[in-house]
C-alpha positions in Angstrom: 0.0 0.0 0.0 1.4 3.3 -0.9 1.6 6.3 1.8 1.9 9.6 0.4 4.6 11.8 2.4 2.6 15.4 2.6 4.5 18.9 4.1 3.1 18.9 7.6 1.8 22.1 9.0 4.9 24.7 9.9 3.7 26.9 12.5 2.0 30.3 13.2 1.9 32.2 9.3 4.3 29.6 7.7 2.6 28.5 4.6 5.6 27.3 2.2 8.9 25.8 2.4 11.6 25.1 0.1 12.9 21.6 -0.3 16.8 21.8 0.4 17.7 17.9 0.5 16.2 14.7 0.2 18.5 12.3 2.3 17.0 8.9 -0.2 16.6 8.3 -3.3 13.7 6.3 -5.2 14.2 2.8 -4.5 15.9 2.8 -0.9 14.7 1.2 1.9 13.5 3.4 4.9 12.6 3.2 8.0 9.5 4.7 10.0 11.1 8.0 11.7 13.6 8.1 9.3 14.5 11.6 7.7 13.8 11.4 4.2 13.8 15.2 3.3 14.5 18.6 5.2 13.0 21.5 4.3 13.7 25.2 4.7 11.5 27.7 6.3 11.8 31.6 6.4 12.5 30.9 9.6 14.3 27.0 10.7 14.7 23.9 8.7 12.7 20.9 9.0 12.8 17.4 8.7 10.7 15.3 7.0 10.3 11.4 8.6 8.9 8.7 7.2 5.4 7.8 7.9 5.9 4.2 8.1 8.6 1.4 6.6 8.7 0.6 3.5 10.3 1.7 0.1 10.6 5.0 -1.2 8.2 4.6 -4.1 8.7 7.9 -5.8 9.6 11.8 -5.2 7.4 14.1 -6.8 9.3 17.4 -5.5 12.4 17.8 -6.3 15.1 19.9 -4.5 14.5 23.7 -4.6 10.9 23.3 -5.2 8.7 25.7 -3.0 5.7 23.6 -1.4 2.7 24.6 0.9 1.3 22.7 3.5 -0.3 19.2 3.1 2.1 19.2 -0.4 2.8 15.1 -1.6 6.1 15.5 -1.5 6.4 11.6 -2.5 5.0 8.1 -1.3 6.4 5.1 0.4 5.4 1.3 -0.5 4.4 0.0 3.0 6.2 -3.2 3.9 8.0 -3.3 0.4 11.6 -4.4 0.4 14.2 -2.4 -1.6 15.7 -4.5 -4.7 19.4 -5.6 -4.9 21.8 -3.5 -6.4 22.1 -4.2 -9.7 25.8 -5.2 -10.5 28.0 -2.6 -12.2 28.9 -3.1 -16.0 32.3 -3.6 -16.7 33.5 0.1 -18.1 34.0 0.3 -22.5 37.7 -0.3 -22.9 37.4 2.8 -25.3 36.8 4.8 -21.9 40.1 4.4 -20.9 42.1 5.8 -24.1 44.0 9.0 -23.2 41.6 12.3 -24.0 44.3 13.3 -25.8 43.9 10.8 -28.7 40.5 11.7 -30.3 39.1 13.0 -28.0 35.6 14.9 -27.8 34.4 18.3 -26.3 31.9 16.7 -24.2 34.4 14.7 -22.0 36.2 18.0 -21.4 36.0 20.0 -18.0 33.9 23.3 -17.9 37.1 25.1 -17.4 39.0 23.3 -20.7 35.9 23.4 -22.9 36.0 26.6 -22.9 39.5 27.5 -24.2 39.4 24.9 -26.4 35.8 26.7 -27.8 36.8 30.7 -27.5 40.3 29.8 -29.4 38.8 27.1 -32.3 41.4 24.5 -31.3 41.3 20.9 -32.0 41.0 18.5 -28.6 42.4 15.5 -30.2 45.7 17.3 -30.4 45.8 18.5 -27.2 47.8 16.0 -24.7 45.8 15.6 -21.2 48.0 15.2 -18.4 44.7 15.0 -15.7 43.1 11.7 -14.6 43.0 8.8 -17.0 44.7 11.4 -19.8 41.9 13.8 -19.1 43.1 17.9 -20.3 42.7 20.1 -18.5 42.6 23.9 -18.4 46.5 23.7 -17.8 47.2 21.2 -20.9 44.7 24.0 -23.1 47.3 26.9 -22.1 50.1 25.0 -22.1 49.2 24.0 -26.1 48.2 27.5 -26.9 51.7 28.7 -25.6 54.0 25.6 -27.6 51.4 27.4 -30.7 52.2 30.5 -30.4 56.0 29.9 -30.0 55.9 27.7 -32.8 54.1 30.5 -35.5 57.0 32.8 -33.9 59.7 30.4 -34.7 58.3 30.0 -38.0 57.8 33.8 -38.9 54.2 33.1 -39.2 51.4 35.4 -37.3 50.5 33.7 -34.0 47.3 36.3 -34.5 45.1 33.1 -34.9 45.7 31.4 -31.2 44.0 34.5 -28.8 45.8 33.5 -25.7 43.5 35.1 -22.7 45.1 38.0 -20.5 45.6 35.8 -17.9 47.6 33.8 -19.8 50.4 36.3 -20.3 50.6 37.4 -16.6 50.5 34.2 -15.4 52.3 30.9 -15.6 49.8 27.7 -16.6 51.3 25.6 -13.3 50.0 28.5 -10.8 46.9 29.2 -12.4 43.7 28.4 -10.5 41.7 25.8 -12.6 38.7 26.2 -11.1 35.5 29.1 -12.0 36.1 32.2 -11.4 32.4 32.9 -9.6 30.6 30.9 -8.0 26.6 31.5 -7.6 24.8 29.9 -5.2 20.9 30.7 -4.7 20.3 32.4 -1.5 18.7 29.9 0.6 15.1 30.5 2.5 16.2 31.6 5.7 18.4 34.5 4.3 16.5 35.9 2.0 14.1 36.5 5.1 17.0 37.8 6.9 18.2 40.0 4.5 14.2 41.1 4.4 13.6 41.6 7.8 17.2 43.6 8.1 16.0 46.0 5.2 12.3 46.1 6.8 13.8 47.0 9.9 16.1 49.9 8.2 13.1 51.2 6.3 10.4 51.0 9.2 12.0 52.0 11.9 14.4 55.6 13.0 17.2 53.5 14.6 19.1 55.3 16.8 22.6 53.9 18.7 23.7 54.9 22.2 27.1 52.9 23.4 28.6 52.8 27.3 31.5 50.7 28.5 31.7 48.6 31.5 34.1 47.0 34.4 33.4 43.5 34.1 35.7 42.6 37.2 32.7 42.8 39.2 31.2 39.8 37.3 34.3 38.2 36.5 35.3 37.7 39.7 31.9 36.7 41.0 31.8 33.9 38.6 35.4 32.3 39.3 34.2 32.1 43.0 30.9 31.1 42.2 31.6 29.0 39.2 32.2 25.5 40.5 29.7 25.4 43.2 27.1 26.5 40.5 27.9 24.2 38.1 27.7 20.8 40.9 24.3 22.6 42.4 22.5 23.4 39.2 24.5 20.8 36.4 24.9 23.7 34.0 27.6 26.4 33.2 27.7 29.6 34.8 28.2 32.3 31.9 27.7 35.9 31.7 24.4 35.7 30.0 22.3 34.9 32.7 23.2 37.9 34.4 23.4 40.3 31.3 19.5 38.6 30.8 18.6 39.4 34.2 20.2 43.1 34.1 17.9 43.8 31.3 14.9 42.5 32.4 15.7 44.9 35.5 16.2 47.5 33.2 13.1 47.0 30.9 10.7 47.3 34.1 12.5 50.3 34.7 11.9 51.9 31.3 8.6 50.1 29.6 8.5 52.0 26.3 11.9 49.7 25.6 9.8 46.4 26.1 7.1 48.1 23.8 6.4 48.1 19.8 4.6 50.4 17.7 1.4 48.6 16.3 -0.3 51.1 13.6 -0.8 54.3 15.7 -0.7 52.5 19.4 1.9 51.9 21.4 1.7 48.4 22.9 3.5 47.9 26.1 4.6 44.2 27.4 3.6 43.2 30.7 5.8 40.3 30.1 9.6 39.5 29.4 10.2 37.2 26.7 14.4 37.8 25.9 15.5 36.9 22.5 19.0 35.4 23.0 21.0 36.0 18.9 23.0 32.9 18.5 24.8 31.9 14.9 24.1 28.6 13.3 24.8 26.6 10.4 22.7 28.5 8.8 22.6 32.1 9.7 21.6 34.2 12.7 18.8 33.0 14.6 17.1 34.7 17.6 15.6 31.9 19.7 13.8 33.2 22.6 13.9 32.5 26.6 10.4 32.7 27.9 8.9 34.9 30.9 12.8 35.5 31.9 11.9 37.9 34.8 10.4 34.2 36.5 13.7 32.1 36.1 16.2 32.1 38.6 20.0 32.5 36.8 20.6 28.8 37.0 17.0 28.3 34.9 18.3 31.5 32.1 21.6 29.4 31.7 19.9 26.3 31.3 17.2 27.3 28.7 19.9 29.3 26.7 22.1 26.4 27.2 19.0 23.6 25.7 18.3 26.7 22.9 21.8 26.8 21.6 22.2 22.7 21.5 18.9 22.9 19.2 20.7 25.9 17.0 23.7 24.2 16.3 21.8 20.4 15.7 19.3 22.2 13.5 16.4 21.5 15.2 15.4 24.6 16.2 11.5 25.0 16.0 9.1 27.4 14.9 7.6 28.0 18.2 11.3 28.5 20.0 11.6 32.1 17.8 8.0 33.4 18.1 7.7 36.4 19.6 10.0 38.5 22.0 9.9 41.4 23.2 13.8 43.1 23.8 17.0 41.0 22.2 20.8 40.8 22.9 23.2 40.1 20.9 26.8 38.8 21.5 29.0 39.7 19.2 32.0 39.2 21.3 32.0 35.8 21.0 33.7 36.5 17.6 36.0 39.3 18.9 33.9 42.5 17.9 34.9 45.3 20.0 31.9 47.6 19.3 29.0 47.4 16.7 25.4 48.8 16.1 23.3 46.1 16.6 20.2 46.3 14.5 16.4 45.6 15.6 14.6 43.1 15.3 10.8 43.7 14.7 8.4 44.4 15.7 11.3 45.0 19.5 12.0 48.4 20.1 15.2 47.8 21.0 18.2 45.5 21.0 20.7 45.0 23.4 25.1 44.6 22.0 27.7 42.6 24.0 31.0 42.6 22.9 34.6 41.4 23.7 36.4 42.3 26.8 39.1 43.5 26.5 41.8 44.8 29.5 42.3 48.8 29.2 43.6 51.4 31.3 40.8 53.5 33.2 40.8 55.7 36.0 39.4 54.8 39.3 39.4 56.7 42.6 41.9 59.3 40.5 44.0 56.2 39.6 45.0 54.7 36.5 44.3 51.0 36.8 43.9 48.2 34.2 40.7 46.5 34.0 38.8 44.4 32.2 36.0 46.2 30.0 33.7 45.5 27.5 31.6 48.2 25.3 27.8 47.6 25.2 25.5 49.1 22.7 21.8 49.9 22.8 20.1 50.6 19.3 16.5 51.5 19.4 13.6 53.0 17.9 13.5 56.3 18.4 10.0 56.9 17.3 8.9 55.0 20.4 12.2 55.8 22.8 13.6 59.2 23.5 17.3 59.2 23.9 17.1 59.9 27.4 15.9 56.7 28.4 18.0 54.8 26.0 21.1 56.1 27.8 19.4 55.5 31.5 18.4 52.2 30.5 22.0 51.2 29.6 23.0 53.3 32.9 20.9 50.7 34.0 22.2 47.5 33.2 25.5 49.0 33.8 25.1 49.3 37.2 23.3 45.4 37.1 26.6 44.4 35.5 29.3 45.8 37.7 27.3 45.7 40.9 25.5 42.6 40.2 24.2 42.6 44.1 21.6 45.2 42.9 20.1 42.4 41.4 19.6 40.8 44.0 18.0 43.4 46.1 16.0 45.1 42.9 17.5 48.0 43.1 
């Protein structure tokens, strides 16, 4: 009995996917569970399992085909058993003859074919020094140089052989055989990306306000903390818990920044859903850490943890990047040392981390060395006046080098 394999439903307003793999081919076996295809959202990638075990009967999408929910992407022959592999044919002994004797433009490499074609030469009396006497792009320049040296030896025009630029900059040996371009189709999830980054230039009047701050606050509270956290609570003790915990401080301290603009309202958050930015296979992806302001640092560690795991498997969901209502955004982890992060809409706001770095400063009238890291705030400033951009990342400042305040709400 045949079992049509249809695209499942994706989520809140996902209608359509693009297929970017199918991991069998018509004929194998599979097995119920078994991934068969993955598709790509505007927003994750999905995988496709099997229904049930059988054969895969036949694939009636192929890859890069968009397709909408309930879609038959193919069907599988319950119960069926996949054939033998037939056994291979012995290869024509006429395969193996050197390209160079007689050989054809179609058994040439893209790179090859195409000297041979712009300069009118004749394969068959080109000598291929590549795989199984295979030319290549080297053997092509190489005869078009012995040509031309021979019409020059003979007084004869070499006129007739148009020896590429290249070729008389560059000896044959270090030339790179390969294209020159490659083009690639942009894949689902960034061409939403590069959407939603333009939308977000376009919709919104983003403004950037920057502080710096001691980290040797935190720094030193985590190396005393660290161990006994991680035996207590079986997770990591990082700085994003705390710079998660600062902000939430910070957005019930300044509510137009955990606010969006929705026609001519203003809609403010009563609640604090934190997207956390973290880089994947497959681009940036903003997964978020639900009702923040009700987990205790050990529970913001451990969801960002369980979030990032899912990131970097692929197996992020639709439901994990839904909503949010303020962002951060770490680019320190790559060494930035200061950036303007941009929104992320519908948030008003978005939060920058970057790398720490040790500097000079001046506490108490002395010049000490500490350990400091930039932050930047970029906003909407239709919805946030500058003055409470800059108190809000007084704000987590504070949080941040006095991380007791915390504690105390204060």
């Amino acid at each position: 009995m045949a079992i049509e394999i249809k695209v499942p439903e994706m989520g809140e307003s996902v209608t359509e996917a693009t297929i970017s793999a199918w991991t069998k081919k018509e004929g194998d076996s599979v097995k119920v569970d078994e991934v068969l295809a993955i598709l790509e959202t505007d927003k994750v990638s999905l995988e496709i399992p099997a229904p049930v075990s059988g054969v895969l009967k036949n694939i009636s999408k192929k890859v890069g085909d968009v397709v909408h929910v309930r879609d038959i992407l193919g069907a599988i022959e319950e119960g069926a058993v996949a054939a033998a592999p037939a056994a291979s044919a012995p290869t024509p002994a006429a395969s193996s003859s050197p390209a160079g004797s007689g050989a054809t433009n179609e058994e040439l490499p893209p790179a090859a074919r195409k000297l041979i074609d712009e300069n009118k030469l004749d394969a068959s009396k080109i000598k291929g020094s590549g795989r199984n006497g295979q030319i290549t792009k080297e053997d092509v320049l190489a005869f078009i140089d012995s040509q031309k040296s021979a019409g020059s030896s003979n007084g004869t025009s070499s006129k007739a052989v148009q020896t590429p630029e290249i070729a008389k900059q560059v000896p044959a040996a270090a030339r790179n055989a390969g294209p020159r371009e490659s083009v690639v189709p942009m894949t689902k999830l960034r061409q939403t990306i590069a959407s939603r980054l333009v939308q977000a230039q376009q919709t919104a009047a983003i403004l950037t306000t920057f502080n710096e701050v001691d980290m040797s606050g935190i720094m030193d509270l985590r190396n005393k903390y660290k161990e006994k956290f991680k035996e207590v609570h079986n997770v990591g003790l990082g700085f994003m818990s705390l710079f998660t915990k600062a902000a939430v401080a910070a957005l019930k301290a300044f509510p137009a920044i955990n606010a969006e603009i929705r026609g001519t309202d203003i809609v403010y958050k009563n609640f604090y859903d934190i997207g956390v930015a973290v880089g994947g296979p497959k681009g940036l992806v903003v997964p978020i850490v639900r009702d923040a302001d009700l987990l205790s640092f050990a529970q913001v560690e451990a969801e960002i943890a369980r979030l990032a795991g899912k990131v970097k498997d692929g197996k992020l969901a639709l439901e994990d990047m839904e909503g949010g209502t303020f962002s951060i955004s770490n680019g320190g982890v790559y060494g930035s040392m200061m950036s303007t992060p941009i929104l992320n809409p519908p948030q008003s706001a978005i939060l920058g981390m970057h790398n720490i770095v040790k500097r000079p400063v001046v506490v108490n009238d002395e010049i000490v060395i500490r350990p400091m890291m930039y932050l930047a705030l970029s906003y909407d400033h239709r919805i946030v006046d500058g003055k409470e951009a800059v108190q809000f990342l007084v704000k987590i400042k504070e949080s941040v080098e006095d991380p007791t305040r915390l504690l105390f709400e204060v």
